[in-house]
ZAVEX-209673 format. One record per residue: y, x, z of N, C-alpha, C in turn; residue in three letters. Coordinates in steps of 0.001 Angstrom, whole numbers, plus 500000, padded with zeros to 6 digits. Atoms other than C-alpha are relative to their C-alpha. Layout:
BEGIN
YXZYXZYXZALA...
***
This chain:
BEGIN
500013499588501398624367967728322539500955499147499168UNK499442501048500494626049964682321237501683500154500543UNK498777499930499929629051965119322899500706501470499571UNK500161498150500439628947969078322237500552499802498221UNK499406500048501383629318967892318338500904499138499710UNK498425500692500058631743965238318838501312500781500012UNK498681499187499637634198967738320326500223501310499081UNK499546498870501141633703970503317623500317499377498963UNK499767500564501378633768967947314992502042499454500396UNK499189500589499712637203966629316480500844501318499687UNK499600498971499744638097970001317227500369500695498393UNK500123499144501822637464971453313351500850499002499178UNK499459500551501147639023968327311597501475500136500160UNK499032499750499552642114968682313903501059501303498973UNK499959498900500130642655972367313412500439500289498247UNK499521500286501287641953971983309799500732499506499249UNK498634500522500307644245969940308874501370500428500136UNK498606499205500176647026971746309971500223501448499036UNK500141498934500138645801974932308863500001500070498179UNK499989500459501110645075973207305119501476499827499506UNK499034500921499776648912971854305755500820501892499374UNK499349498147499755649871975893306269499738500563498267UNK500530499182501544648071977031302742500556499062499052UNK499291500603501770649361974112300262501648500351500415UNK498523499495499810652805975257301800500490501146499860UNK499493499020500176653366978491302238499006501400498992UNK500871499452500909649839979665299953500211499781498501UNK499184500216501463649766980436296607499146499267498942UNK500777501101500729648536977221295104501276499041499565UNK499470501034500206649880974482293680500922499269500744UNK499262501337498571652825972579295188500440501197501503UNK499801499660498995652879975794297568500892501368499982UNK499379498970500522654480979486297638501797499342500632UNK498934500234499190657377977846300122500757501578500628UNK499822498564498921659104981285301684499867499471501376UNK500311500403498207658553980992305617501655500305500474UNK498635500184499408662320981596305701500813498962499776UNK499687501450500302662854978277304263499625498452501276UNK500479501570499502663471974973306464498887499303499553UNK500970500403500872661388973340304198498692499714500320UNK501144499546499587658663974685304676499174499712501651UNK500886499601498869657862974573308344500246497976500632UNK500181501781499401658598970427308487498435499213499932UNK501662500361500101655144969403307213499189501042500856UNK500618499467499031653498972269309062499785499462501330UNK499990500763499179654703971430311969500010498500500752UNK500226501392499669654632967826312163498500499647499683UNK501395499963500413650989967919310741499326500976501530UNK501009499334498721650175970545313935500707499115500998UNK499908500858498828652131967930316389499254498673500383UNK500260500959500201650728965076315085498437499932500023UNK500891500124500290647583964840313630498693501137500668UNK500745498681499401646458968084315056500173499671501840UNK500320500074498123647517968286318868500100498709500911UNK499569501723499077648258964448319859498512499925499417UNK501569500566500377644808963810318421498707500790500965UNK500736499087498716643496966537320883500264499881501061UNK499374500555498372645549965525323768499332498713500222UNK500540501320499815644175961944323414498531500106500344UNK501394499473499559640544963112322974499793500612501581UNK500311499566498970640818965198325629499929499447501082UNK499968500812498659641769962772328236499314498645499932UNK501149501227499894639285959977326571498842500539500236UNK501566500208499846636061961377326235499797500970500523UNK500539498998498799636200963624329121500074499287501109UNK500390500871498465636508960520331267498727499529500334UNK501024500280499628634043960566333369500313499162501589UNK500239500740498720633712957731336213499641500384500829UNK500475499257498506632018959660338769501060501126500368UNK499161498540500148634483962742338027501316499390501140UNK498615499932499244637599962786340825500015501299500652UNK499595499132499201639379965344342607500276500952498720UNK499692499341500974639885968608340609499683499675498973UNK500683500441501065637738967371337553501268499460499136UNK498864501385500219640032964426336914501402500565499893UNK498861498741500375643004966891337590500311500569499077UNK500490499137500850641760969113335346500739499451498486UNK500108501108501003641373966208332427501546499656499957UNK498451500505499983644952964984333188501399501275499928UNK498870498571500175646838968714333213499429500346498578UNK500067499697501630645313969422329620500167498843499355UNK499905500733500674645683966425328280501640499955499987UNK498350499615500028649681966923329408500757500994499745UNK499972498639501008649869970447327947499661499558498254UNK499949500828501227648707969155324914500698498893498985UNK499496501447500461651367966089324374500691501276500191UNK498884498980499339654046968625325970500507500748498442UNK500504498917500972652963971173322835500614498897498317UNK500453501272501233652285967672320561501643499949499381UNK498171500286499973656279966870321223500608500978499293UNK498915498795500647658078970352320450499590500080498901UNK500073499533501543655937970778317341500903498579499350UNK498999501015500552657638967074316164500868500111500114UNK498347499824500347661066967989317334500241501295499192UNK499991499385500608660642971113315820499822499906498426UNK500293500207501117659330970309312636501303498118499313UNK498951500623500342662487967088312475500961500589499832UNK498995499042500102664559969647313011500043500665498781UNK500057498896501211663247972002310269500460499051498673UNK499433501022500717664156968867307977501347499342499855UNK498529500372499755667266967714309356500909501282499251UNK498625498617500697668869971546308429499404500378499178UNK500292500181501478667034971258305167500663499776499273UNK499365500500500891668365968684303940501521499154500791UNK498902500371498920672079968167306027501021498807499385UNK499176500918500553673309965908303621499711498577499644UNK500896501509501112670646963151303105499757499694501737UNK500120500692499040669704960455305888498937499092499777UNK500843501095500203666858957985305547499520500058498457UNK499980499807501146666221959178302028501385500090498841UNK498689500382501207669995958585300701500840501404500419UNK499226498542499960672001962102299646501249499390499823UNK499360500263500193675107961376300447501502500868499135UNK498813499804501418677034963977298379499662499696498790UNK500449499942501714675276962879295122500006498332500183UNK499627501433500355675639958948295923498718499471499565UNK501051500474500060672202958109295544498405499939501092UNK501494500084499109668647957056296917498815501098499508UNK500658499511500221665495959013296793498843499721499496UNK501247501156500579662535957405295110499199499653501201UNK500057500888498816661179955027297158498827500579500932UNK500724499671499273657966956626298568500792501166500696UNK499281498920498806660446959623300244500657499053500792UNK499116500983499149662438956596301578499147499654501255UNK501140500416498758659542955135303022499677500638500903UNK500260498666499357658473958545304280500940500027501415UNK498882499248499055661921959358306072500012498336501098UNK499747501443499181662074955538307394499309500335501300UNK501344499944499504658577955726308779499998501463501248UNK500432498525498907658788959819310222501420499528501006UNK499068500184498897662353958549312019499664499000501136UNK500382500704499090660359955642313613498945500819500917UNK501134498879499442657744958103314638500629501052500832UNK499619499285498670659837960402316265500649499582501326UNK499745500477499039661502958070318159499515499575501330UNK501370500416498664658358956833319910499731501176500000UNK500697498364499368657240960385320201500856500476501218UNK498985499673498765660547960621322707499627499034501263UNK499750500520498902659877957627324334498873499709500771UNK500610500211499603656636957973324630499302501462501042UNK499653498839499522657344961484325971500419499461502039UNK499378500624498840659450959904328656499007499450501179UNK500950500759499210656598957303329964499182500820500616UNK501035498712499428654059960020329975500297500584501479UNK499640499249498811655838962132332355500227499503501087UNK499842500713499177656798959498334445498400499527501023UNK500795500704499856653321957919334587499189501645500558UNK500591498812499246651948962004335410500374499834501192UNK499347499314498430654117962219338428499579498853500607UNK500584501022499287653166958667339556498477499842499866UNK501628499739499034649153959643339677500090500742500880UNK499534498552499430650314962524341384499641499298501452UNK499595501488499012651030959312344101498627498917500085UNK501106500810500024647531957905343117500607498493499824UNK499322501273500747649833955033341511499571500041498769UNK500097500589501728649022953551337910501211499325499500UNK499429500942500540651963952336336055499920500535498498UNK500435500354501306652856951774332760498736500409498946UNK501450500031500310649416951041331607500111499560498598UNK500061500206501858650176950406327777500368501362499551UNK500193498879500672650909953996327498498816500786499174UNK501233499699500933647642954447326220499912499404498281UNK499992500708501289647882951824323380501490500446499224UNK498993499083501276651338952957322440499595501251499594UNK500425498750500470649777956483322051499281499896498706UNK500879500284500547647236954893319752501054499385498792UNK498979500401501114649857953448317940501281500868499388UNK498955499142500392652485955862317664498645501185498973UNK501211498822501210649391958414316042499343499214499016UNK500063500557501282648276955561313539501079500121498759UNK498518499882500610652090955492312348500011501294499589UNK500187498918500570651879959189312315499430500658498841UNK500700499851501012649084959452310509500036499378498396UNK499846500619500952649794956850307975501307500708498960UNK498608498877500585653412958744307045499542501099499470UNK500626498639500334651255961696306545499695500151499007UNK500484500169501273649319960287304084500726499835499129UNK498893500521501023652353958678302247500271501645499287UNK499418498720500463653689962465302310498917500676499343UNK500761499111501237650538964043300473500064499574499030UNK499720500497501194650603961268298249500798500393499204UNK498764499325500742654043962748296880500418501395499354UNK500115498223499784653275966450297677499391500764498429UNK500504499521501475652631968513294227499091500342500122UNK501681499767500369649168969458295161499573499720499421UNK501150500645500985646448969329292949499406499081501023UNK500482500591499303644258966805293630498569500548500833UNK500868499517499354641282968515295159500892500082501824UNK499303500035498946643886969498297882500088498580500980UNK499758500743499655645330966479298215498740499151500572UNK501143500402499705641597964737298444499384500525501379UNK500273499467498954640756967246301190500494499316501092UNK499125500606499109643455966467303158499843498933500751UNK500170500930499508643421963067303214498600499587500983UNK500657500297499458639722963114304341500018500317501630UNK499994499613498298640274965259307358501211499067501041UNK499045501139499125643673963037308485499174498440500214UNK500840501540500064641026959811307694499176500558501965UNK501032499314498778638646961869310372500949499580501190UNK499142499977499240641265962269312762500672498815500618UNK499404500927499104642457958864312966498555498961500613UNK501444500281499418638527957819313562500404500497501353UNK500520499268498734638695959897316602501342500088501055UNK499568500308498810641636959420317695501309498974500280UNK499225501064499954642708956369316998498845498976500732UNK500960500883499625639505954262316740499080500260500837UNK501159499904498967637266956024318838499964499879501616UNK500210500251498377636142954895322502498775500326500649UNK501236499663499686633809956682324668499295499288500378UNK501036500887499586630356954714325667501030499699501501UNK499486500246498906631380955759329085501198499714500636UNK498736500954499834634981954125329398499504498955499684UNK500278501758499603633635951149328238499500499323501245UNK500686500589499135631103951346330383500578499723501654UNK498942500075499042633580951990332738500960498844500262UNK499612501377500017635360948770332463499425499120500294UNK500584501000499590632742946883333151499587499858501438UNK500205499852498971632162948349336747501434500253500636UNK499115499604498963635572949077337813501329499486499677UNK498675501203500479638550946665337875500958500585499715UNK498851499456501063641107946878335501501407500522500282UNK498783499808499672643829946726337759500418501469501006UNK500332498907499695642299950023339105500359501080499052UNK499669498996500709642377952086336254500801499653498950UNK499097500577500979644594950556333878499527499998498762UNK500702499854501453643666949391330075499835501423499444UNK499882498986500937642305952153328017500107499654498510UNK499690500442501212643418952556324467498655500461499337UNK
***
């Protein structure tokens, strides 16, 4: 039962959030009424469904479905959705950098360079922050795949891929927030928002299942490698 509402509650704040992300953008509210044929428009979408939405479900999925007794297909199972899910996590972030990059083709880190100026400083921060974020989203792209094909081999390596995951989706999340902060929503919106991205980094930043811990305490580390 308990885990039954963990995973809908994870599942609903996820979901929501992007879907909230979809209506102050292209709905007709405040701050929204974007056309869908506009760049613009589909950068927050999509980086809100790569980010906060499916890396927060890819992570879940492959924490608190570990189960210690579970091997063979199970464990399989757990490790092919959790790599569909990052796979998914990725294209929506290059997709949604992209939809930004041929937005705005003339600006770089917040500075437009045909108009000779900066952008007020919270977009600066923003663009700083989402270019460090995609970077680790590549390289943590890279490890991933590497580190799939070497269980494949019943090998463990790079075993901090977990904690960079945990860290690259704090960073995420935190940029996120910066960007509603700025976003013309009313505040009800904006208030929403932020609670469900707060949710989200509970679950899948800070949260650790009983049974991984408990799992650490019976089965050496150099076995299953740190979890984040």
């Amino acid at each position: 039962m308990r885990r039954a509402l963990e995973d809908g509650s994870v599942t609903a704040a996820c979901v929501a959030s992007a879907v909230l992300v979809a209506v102050g953008t292209w709905g007709s509210v405040q701050g929204g009424d974007v056309p869908m044929t506009s760049y613009y428009g589909w950068h927050p979408v999509m980086m809100v469904l790569g980010g906060p939405c499916l890396m927060t479900m890819g992570r879940w999925v492959y924490l608190a479905g570990k189960d210690p007794h579970a091997e063979g297909p199970a464990s399989k199972c757990r490790q092919n959705v959790h790599l569909v899910l990052m796979v998914f996590s990725c294209l929506s972030v290059m997709l949604g950098y992209a939809a930004i990059i041929l937005c705005h083709p003339n600006q770089a880190f917040g500075y437009n360079y045909q108009k000779g100026h900066w952008a007020e400083w919270r977009r600066v921060l923003h663009a700083l922050l989402g270019h460090l974020f995609v970077l680790l989203v590549c390289v943590q792209a890279v490890f991933g795949v590497l580190k799939y094909v070497a269980l494949g081999r019943d090998k463990v390596i790079y075993t901090f891929h977990n904690h960079l995951g945990r860290t690259i989706l704090a960073l995420g999340m935190g940029d996120t927030l910066l960007a509603v902060w700025f976003m013309r929503w009313d505040l009800e919106l904006k208030a929403l928002l932020s609670l469900l991205l707060l949710v989200t980094v509970g679950f899948g930043v800070l949260w650790r299942s009983p049974v991984v811990r408990d799992f650490h305490y019976h089965v050496a580390p150099s076995v299953i490698g740190p979890e984040a």
